[in-house]
C-alpha positions as CSV (number, residue, x, y, z in Angstrom):
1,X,100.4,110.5,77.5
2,X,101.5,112.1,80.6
3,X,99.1,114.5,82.5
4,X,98.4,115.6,86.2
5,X,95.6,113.1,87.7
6,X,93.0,116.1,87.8
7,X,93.8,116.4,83.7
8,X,93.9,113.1,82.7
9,X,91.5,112.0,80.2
10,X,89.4,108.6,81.0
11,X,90.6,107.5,77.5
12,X,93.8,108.2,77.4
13,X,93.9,106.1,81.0
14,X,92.2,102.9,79.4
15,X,94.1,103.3,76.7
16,X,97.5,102.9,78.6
17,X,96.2,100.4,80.6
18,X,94.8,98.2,77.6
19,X,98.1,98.7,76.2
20,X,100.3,97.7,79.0
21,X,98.6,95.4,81.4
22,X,95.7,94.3,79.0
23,X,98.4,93.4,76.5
24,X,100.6,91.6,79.0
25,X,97.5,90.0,80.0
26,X,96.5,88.7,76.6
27,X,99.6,87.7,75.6
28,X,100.5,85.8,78.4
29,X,97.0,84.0,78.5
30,X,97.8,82.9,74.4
31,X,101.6,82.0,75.3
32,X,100.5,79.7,78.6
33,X,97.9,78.0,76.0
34,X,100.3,77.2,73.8
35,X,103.0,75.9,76.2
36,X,100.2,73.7,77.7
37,X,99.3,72.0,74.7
38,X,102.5,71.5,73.9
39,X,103.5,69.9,77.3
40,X,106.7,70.8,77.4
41,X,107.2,73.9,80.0
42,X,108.7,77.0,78.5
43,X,110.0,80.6,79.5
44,X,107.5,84.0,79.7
45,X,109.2,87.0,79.8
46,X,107.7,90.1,80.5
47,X,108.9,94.1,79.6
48,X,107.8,96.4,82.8
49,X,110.3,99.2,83.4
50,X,112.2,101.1,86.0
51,X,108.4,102.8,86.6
52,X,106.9,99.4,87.8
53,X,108.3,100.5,90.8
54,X,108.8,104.3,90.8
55,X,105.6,107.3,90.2
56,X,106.6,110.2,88.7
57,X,104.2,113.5,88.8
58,X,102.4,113.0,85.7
59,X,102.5,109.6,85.0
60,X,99.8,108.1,87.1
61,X,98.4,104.9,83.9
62,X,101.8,104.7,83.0
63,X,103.4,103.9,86.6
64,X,99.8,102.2,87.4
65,X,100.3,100.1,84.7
66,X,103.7,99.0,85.0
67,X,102.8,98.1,88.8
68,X,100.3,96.0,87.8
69,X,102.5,94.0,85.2
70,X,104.9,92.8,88.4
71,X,101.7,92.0,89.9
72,X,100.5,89.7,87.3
73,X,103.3,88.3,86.5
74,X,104.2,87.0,90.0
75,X,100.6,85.9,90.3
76,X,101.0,84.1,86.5
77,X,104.4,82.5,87.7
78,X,102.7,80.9,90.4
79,X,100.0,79.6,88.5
80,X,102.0,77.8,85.7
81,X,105.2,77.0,87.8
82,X,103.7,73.6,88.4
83,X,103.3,73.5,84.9
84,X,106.9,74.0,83.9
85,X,106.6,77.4,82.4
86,X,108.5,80.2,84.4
87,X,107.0,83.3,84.1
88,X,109.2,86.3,85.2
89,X,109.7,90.3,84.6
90,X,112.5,92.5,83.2
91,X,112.2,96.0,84.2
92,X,114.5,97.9,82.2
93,X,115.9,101.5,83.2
94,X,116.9,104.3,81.2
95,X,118.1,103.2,77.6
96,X,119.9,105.6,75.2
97,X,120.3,108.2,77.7
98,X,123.1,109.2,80.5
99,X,122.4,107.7,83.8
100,X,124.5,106.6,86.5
101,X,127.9,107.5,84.2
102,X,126.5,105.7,80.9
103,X,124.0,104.8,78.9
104,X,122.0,101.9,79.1
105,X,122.4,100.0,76.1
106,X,119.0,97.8,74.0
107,X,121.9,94.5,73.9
108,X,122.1,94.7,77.6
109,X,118.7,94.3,78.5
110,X,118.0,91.3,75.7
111,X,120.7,89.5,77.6
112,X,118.8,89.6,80.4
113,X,115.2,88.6,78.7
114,X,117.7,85.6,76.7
115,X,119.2,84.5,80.4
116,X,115.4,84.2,81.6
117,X,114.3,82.1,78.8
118,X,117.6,79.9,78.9
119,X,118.0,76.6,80.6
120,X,120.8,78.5,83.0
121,X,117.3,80.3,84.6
122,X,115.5,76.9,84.7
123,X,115.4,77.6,88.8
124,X,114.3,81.2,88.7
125,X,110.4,81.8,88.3
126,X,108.3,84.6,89.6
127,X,111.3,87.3,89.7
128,X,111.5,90.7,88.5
129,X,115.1,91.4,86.9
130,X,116.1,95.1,87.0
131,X,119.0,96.0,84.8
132,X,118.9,99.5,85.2
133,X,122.7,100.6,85.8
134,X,121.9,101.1,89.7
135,X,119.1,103.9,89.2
136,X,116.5,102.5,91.6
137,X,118.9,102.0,93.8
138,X,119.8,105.9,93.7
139,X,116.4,107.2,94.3
């Protein structure tokens, strides 16, 4: 849902925060148990978007939300790098819709989520991967 702050209903705000952050929360906290007991490391990678960095009028739990995911997961990644589980972000632009000359496309940005969890990104923890076609770099 997307509202002015002054319209927003309390719900509908813990409800896109449960969603987004909660659910990054929970299922990060279930995937790092896992990993441990298995003792062998592993990859976490989480799906913010463009809007973990950028407001838009409206969108104050959505863009609140997405914030916090970078947050968590850079906190997460330092946490469980000792470990041997990386922990890092993709945060996707526009998919399906004209942008910067083209559309992104939903192949593009599972390369990037398959890179993180490969043993090419066994160096890279703690980083938030744009793949946007340039767009935050336009604004």
């Amino acid at each position: 849902m997307f509202a002015p702050i002054t319209e927003f209903p309390d719900e509908q705000w813990e409800n896109v925060i449960d969603i987004n952050l909660k659910g990054t929360f929970l299922c990060m906290k279930h995937q790092a148990r896992a990993m441990l007991k298995a003792g062998h490391g592993g990859a976490i990678v989480n799906v913010g978007s463009v809007n973990s960095f950028l407001g838009f009028a409206g969108g104050s739990a959505y863009a609140t939300s997405k914030h916090g995911m970078v947050g968590l997961t850079s906190s997460v990644s330092a946490e469980l790098a000792p470990q041997g589980i990386r922990v890092n972000i993709v945060c996707p632009g526009f998919i399906g819709r004209v942008h910067q000359q083209r559309a992104g496309r939903p192949e593009e940005i599972a390369s990037s989520i398959v890179f993180l969890c490969s043993d090419e990104a066994s160096y890279i923890t703690g980083t938030t991967l744009t793949p946007d076609g340039g767009y935050t770099m336009t604004i």
